[in-house]
N, CA, C and O atoms as a CHARMM CRD file, in Angstrom:
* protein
*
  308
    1    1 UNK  N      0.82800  -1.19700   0.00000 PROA 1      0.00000
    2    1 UNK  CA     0.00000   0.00000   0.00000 PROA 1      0.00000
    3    1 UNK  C      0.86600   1.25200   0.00000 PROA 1      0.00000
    4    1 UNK  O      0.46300   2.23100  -0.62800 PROA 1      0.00000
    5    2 UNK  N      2.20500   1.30700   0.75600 PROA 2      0.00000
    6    2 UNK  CA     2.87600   2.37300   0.70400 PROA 2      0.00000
    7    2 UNK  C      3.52000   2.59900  -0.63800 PROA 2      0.00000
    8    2 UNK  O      3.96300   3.71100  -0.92300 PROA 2      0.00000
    9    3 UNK  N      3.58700   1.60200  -1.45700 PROA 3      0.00000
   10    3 UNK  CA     4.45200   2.15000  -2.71500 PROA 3      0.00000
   11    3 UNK  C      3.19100   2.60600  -3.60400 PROA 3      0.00000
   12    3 UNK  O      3.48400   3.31500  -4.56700 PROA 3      0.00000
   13    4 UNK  N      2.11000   2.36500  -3.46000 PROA 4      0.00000
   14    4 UNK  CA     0.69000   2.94100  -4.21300 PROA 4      0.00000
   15    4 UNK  C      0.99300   4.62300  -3.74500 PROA 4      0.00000
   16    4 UNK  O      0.92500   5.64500  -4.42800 PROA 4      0.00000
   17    5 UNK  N      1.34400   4.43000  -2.31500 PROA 5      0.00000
   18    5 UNK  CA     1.11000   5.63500  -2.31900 PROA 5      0.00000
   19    5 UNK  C      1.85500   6.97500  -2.35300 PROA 5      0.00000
   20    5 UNK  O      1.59200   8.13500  -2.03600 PROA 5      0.00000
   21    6 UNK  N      2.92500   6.29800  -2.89000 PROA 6      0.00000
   22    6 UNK  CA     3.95000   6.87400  -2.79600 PROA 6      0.00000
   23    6 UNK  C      4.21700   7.24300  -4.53200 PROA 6      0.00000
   24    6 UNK  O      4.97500   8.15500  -4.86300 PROA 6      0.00000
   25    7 UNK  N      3.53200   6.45600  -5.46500 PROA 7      0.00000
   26    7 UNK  CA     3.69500   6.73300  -7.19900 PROA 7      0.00000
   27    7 UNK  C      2.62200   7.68900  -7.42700 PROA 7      0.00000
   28    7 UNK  O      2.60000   8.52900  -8.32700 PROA 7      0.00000
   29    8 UNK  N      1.32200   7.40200  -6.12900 PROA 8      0.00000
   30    8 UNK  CA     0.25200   8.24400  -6.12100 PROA 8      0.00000
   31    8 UNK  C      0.74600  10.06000  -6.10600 PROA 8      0.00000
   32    8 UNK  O      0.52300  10.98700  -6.88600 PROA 8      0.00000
   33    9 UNK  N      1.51700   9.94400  -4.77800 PROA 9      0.00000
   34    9 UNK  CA     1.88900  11.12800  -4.62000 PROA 9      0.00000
   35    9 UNK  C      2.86000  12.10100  -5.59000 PROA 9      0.00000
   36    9 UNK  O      2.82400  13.32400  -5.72100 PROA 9      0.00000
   37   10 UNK  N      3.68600  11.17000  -6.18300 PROA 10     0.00000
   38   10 UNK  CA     4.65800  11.36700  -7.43200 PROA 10     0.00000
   39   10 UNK  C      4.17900  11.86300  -8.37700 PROA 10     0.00000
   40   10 UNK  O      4.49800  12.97500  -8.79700 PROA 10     0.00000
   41   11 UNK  N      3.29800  11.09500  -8.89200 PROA 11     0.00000
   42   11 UNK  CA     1.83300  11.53800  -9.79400 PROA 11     0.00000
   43   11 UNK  C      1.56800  13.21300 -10.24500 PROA 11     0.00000
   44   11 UNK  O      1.72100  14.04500 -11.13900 PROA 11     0.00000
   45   12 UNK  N      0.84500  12.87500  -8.32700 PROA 12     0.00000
   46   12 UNK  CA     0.37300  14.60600  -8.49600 PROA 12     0.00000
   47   12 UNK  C      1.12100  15.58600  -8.54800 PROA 12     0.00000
   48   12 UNK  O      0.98400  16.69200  -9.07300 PROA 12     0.00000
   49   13 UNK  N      2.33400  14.89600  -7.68600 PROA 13     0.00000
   50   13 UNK  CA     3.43100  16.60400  -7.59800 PROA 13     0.00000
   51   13 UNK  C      3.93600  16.92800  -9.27600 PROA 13     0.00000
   52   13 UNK  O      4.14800  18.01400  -9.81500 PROA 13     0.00000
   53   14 UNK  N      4.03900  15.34600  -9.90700 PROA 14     0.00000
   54   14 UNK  CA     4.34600  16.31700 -11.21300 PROA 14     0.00000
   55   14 UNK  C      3.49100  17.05800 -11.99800 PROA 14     0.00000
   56   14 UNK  O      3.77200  18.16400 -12.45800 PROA 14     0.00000
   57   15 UNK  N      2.29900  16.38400 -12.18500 PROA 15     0.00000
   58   15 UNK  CA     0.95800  17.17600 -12.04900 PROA 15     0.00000
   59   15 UNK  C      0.76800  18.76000 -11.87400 PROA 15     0.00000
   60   15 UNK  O      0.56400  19.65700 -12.69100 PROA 15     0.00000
   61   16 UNK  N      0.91900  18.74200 -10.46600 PROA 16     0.00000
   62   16 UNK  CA     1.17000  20.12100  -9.85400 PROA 16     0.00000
   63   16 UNK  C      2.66400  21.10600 -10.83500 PROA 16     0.00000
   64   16 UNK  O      2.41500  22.23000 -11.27000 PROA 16     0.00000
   65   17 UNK  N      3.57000  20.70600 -10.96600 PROA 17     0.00000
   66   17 UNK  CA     4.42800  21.06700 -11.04300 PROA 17     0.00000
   67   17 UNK  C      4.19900  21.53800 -12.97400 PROA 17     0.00000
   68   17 UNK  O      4.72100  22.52800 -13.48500 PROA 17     0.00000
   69   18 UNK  N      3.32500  20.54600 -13.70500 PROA 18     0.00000
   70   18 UNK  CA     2.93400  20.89100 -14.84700 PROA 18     0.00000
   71   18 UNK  C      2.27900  21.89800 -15.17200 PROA 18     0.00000
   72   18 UNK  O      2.54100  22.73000 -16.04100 PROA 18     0.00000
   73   19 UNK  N      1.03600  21.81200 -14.17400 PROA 19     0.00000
   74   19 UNK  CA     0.52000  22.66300 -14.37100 PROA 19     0.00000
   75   19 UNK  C      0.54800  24.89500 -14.50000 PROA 19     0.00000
   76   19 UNK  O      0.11600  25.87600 -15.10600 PROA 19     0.00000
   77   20 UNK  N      1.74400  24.22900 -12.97500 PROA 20     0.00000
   78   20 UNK  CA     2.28200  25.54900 -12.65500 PROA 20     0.00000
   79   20 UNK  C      2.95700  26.24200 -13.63400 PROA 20     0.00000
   80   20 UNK  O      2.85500  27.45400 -13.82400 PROA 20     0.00000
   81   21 UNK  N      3.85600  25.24700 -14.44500 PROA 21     0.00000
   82   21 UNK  CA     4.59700  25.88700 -15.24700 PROA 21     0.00000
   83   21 UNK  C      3.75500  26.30100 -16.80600 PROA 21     0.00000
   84   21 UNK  O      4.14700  27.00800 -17.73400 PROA 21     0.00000
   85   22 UNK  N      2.70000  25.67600 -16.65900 PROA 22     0.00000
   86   22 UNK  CA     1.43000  26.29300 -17.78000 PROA 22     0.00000
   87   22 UNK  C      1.32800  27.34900 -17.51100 PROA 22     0.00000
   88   22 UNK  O      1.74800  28.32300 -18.13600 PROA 22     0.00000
   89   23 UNK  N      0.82100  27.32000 -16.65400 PROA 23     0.00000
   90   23 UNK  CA    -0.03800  28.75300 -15.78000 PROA 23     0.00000
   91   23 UNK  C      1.04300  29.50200 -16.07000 PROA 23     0.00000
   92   23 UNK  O      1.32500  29.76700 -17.23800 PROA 23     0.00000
   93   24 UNK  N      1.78400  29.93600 -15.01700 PROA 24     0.00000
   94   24 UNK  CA     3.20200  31.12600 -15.69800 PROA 24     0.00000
   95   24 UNK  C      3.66200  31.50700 -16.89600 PROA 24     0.00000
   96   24 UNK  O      4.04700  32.65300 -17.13100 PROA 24     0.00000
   97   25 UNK  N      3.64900  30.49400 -17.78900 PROA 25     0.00000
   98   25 UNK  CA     3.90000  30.62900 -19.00300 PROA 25     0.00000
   99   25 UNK  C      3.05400  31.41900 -19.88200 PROA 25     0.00000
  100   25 UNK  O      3.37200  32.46200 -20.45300 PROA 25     0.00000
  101   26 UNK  N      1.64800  30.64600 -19.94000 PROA 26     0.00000
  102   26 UNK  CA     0.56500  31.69900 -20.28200 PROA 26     0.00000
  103   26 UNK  C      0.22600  32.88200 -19.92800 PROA 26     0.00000
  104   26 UNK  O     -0.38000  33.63500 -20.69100 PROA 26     0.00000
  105   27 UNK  N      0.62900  33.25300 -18.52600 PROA 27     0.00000
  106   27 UNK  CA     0.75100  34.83100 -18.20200 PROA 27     0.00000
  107   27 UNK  C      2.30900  35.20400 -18.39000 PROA 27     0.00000
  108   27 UNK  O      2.97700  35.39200 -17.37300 PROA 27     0.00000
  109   28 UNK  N      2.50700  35.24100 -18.81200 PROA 28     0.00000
  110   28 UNK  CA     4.38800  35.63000 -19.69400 PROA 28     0.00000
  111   28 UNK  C      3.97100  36.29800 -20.75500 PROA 28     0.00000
  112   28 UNK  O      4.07800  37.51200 -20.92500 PROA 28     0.00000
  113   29 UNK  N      3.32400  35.24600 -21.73500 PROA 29     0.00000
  114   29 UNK  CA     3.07900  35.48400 -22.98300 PROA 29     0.00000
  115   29 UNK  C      1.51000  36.14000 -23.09100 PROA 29     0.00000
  116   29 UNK  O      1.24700  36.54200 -24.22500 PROA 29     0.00000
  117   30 UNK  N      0.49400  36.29800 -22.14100 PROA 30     0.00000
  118   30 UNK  CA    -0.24300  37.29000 -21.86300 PROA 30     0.00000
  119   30 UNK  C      0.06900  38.69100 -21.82900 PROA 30     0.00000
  120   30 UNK  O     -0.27500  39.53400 -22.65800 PROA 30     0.00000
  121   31 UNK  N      0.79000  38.86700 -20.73700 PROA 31     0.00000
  122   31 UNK  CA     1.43800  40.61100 -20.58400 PROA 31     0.00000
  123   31 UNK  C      2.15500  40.65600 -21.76800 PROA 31     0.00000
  124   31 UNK  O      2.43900  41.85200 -21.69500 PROA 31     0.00000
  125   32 UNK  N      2.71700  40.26100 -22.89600 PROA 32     0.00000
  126   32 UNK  CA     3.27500  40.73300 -23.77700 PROA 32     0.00000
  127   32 UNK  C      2.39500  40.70000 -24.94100 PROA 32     0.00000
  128   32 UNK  O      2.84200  40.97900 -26.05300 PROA 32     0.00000
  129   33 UNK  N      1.36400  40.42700 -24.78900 PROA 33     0.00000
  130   33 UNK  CA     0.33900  41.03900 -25.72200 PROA 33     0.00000
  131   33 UNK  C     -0.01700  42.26200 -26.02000 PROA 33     0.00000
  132   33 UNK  O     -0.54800  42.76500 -25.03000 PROA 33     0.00000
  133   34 UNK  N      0.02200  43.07200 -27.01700 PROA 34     0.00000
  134   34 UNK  CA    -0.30300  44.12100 -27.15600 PROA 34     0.00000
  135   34 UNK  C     -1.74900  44.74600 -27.17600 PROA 34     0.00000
  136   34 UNK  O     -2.32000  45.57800 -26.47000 PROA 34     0.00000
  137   35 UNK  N     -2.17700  43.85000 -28.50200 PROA 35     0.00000
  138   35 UNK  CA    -3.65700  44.18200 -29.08800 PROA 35     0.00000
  139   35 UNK  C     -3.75100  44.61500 -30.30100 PROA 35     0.00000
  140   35 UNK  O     -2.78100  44.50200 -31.05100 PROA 35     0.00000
  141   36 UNK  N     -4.43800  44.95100 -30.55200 PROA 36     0.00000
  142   36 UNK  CA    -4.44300  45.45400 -32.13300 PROA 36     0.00000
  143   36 UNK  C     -5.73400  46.65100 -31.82900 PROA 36     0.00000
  144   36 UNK  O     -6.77600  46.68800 -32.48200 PROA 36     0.00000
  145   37 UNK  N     -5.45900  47.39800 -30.92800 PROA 37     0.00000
  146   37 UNK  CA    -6.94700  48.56000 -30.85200 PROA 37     0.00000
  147   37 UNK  C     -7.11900  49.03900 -31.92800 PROA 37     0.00000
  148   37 UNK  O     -8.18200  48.64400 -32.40800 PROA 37     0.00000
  149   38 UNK  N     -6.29200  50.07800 -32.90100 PROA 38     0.00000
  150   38 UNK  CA    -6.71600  50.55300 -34.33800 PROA 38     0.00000
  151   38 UNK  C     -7.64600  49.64800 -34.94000 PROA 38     0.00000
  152   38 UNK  O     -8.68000  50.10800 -35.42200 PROA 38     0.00000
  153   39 UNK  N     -7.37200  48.20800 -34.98100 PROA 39     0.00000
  154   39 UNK  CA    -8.54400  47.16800 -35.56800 PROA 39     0.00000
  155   39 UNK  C     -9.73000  47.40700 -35.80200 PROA 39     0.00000
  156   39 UNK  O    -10.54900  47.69200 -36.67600 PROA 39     0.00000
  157   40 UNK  N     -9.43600  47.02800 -33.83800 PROA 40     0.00000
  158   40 UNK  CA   -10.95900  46.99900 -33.01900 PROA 40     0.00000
  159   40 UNK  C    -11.26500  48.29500 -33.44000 PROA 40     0.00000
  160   40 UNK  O    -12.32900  48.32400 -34.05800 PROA 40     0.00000
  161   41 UNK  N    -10.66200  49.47400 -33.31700 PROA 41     0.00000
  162   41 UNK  CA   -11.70800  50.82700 -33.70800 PROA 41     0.00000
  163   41 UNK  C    -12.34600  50.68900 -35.55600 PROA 41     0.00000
  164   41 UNK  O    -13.51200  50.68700 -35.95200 PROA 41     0.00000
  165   42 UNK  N    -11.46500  50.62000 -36.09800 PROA 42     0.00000
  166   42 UNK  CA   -11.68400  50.34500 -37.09200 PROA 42     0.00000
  167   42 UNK  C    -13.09200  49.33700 -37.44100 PROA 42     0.00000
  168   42 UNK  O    -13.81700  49.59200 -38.40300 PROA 42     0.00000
  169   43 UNK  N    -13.30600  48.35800 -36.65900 PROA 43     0.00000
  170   43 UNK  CA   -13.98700  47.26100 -36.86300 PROA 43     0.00000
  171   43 UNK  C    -15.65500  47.53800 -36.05800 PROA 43     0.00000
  172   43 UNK  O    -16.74900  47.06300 -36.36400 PROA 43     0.00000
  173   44 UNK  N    -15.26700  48.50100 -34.94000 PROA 44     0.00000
  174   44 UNK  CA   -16.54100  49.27100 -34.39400 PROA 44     0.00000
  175   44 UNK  C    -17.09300  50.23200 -35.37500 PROA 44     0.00000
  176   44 UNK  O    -18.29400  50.42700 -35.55800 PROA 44     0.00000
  177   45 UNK  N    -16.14000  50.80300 -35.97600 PROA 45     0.00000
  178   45 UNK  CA   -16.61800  52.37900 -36.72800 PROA 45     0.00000
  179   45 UNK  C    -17.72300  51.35700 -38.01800 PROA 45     0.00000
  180   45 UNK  O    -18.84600  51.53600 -38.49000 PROA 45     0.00000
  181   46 UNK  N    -16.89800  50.53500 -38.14700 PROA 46     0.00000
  182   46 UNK  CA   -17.40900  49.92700 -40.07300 PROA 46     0.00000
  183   46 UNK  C    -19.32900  49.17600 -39.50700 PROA 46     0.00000
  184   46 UNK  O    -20.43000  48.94600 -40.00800 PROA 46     0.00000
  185   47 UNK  N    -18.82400  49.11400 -38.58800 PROA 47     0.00000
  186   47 UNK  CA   -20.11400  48.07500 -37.50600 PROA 47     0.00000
  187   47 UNK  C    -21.35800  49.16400 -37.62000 PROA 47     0.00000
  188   47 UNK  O    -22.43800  48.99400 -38.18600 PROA 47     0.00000
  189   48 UNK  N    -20.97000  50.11700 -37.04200 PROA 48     0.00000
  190   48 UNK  CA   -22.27000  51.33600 -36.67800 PROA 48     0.00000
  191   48 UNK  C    -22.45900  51.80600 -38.15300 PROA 48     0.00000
  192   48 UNK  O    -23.61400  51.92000 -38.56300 PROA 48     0.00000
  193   49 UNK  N    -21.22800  52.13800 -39.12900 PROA 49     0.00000
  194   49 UNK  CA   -22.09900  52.69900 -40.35400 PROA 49     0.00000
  195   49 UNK  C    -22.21000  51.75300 -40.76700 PROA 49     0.00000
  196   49 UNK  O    -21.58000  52.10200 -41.76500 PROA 49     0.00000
  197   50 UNK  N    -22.56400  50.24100 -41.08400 PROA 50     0.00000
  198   50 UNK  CA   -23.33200  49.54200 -41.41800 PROA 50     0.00000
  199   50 UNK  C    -24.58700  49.16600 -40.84500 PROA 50     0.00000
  200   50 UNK  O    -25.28400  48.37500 -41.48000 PROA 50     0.00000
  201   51 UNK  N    -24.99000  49.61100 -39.73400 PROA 51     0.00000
  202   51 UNK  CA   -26.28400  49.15900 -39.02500 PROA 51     0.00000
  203   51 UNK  C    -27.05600  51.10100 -39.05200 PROA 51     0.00000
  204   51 UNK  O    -28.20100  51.55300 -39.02800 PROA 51     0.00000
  205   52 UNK  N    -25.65100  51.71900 -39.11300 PROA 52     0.00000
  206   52 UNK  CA   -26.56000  52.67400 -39.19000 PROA 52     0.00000
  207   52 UNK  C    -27.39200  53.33900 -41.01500 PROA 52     0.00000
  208   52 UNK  O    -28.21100  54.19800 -41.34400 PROA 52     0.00000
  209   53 UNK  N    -26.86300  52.69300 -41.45100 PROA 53     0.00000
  210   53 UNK  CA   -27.34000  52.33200 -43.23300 PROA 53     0.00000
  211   53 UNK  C    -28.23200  52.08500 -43.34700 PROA 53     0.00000
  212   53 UNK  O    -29.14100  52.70100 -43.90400 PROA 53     0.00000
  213   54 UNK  N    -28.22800  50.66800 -42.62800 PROA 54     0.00000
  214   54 UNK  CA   -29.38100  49.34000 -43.12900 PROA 54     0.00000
  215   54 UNK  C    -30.35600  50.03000 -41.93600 PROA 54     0.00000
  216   54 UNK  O    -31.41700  49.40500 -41.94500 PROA 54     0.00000
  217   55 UNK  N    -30.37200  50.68700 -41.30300 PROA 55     0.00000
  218   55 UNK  CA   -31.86400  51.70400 -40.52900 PROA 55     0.00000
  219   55 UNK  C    -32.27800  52.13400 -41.03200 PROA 55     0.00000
  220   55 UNK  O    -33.45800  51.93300 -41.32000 PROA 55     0.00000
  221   56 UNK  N    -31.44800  53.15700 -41.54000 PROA 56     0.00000
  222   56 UNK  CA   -31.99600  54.12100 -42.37100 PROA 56     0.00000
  223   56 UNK  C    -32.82600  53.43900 -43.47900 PROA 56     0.00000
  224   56 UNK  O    -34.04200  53.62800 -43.48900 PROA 56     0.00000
  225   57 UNK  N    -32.25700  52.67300 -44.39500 PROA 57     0.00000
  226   57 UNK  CA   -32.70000  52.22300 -45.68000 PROA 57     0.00000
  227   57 UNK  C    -34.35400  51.51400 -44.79900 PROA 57     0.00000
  228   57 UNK  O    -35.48500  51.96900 -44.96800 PROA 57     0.00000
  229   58 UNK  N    -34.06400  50.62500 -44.12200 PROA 58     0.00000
  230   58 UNK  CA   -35.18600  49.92000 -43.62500 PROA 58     0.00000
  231   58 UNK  C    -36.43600  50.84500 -42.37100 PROA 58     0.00000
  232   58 UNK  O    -37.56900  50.50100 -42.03400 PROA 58     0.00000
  233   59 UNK  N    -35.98200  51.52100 -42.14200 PROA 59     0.00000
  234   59 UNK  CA   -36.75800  51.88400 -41.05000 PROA 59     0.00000
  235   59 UNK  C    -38.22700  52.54700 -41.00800 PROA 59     0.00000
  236   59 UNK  O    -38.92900  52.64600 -40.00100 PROA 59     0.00000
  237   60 UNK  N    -38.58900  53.03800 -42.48600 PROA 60     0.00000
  238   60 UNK  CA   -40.12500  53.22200 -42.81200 PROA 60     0.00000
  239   60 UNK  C    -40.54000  52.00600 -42.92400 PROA 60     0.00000
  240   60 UNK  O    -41.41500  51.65400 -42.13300 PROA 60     0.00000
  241   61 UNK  N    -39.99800  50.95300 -44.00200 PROA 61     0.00000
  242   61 UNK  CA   -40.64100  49.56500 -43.97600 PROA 61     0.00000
  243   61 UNK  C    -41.02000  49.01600 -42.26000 PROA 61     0.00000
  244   61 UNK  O    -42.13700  48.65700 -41.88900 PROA 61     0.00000
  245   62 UNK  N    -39.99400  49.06300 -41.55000 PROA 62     0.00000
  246   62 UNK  CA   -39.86200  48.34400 -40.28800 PROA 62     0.00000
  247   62 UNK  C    -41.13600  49.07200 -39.18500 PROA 62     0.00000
  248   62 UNK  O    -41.54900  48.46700 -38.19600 PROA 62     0.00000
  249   63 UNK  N    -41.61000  50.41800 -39.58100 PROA 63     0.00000
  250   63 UNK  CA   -42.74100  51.26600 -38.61700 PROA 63     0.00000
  251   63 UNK  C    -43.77400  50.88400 -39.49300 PROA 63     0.00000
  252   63 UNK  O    -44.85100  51.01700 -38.91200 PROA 63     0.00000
  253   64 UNK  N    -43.91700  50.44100 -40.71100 PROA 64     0.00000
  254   64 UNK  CA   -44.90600  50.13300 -41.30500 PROA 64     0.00000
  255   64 UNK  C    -45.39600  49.00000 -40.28400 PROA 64     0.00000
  256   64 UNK  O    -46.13800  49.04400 -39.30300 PROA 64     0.00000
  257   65 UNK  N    -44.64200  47.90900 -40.94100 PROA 65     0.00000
  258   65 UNK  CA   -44.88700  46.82900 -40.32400 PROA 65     0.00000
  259   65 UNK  C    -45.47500  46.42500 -39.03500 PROA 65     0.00000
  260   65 UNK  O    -46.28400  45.54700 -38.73700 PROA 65     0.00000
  261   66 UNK  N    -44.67200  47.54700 -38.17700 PROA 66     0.00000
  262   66 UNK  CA   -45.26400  47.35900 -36.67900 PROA 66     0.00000
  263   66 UNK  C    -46.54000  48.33400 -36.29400 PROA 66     0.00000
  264   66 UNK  O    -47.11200  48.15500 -35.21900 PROA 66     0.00000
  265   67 UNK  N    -46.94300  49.30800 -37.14800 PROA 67     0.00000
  266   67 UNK  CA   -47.99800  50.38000 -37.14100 PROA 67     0.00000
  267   67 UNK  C    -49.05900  49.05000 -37.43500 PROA 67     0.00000
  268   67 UNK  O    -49.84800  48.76300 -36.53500 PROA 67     0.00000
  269   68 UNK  N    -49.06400  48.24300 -38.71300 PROA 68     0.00000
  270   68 UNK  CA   -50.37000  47.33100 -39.04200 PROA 68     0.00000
  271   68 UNK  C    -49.99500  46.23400 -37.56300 PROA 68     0.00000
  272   68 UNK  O    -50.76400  46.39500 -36.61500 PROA 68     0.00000
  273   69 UNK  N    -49.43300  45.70500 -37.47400 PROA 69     0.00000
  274   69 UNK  CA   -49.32600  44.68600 -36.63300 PROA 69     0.00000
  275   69 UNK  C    -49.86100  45.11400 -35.24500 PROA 69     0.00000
  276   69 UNK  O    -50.44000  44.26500 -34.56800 PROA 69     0.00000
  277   70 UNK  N    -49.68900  46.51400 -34.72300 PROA 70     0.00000
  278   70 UNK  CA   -50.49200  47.02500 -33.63600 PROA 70     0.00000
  279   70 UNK  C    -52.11200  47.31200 -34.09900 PROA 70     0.00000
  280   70 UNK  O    -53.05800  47.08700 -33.34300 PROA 70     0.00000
  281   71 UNK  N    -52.24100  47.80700 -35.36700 PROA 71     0.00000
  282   71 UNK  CA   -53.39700  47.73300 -35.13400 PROA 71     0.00000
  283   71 UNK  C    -54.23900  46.67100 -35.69200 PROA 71     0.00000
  284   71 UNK  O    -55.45500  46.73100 -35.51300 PROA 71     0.00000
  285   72 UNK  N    -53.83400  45.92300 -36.20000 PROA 72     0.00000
  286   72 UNK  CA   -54.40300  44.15800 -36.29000 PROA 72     0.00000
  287   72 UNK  C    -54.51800  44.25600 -35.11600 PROA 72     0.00000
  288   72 UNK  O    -55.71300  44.54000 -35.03000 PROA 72     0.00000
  289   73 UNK  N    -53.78200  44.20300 -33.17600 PROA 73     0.00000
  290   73 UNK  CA   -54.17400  43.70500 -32.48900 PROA 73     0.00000
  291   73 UNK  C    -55.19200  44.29100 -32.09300 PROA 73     0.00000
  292   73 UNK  O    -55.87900  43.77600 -31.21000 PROA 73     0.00000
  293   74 UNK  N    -55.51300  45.46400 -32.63600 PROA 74     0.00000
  294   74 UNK  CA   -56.17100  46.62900 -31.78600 PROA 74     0.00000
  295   74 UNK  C    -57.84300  45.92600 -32.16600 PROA 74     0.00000
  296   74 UNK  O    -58.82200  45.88800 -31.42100 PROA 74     0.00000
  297   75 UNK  N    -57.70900  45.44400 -33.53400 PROA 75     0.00000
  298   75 UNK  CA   -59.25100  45.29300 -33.88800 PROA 75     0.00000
  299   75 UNK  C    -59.38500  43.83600 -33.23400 PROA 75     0.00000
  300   75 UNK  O    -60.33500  43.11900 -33.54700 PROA 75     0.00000
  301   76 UNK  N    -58.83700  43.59800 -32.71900 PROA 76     0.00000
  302   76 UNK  CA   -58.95900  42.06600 -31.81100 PROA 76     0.00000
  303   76 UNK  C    -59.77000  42.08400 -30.97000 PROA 76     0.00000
  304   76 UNK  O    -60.47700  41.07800 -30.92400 PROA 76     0.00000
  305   77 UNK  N    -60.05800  43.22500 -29.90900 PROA 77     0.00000
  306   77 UNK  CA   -60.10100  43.62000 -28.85100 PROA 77     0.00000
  307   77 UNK  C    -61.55900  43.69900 -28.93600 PROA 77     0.00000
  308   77 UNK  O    -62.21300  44.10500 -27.97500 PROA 77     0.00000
């Protein structure tokens, strides 16, 4: 039973010892991440004038739609 528990324990410490050196590693090469923000701005700006387009273009159709659809419910009543 003692040598079970003794390959047991071996086991985990390397285990442990794997893991640790994951962990550190991945925050190493974390903090030296920069980013790419110009992207991301870039990739927000293109985002809003495309949704703000497709509003515009759509947005009488889209009050149509919901003007009859309210008052379809209205004659329900």
């Amino acid at each position: 039973m003692n040598k079970v528990m003794k390959s047991i324990f071996t086991a985990e410490l390397a285990l442990r010892q794997r893991v640790t050196s994951m962990h550190s590693s991945f925050f190493a090469r974390l903090k030296d991440e920069k980013g790419d923000v110009p992207g991301w701005v870039l990739v927000v700006l293109m985002t809003t004038g495309l949704v703000t387009a497709i509003w515009t273009i759509a947005a009488p159709r889209l009050t149509a739609i919901l003007k009859n659809s309210l008052d379809s419910m209205n004659g329900i009543r």
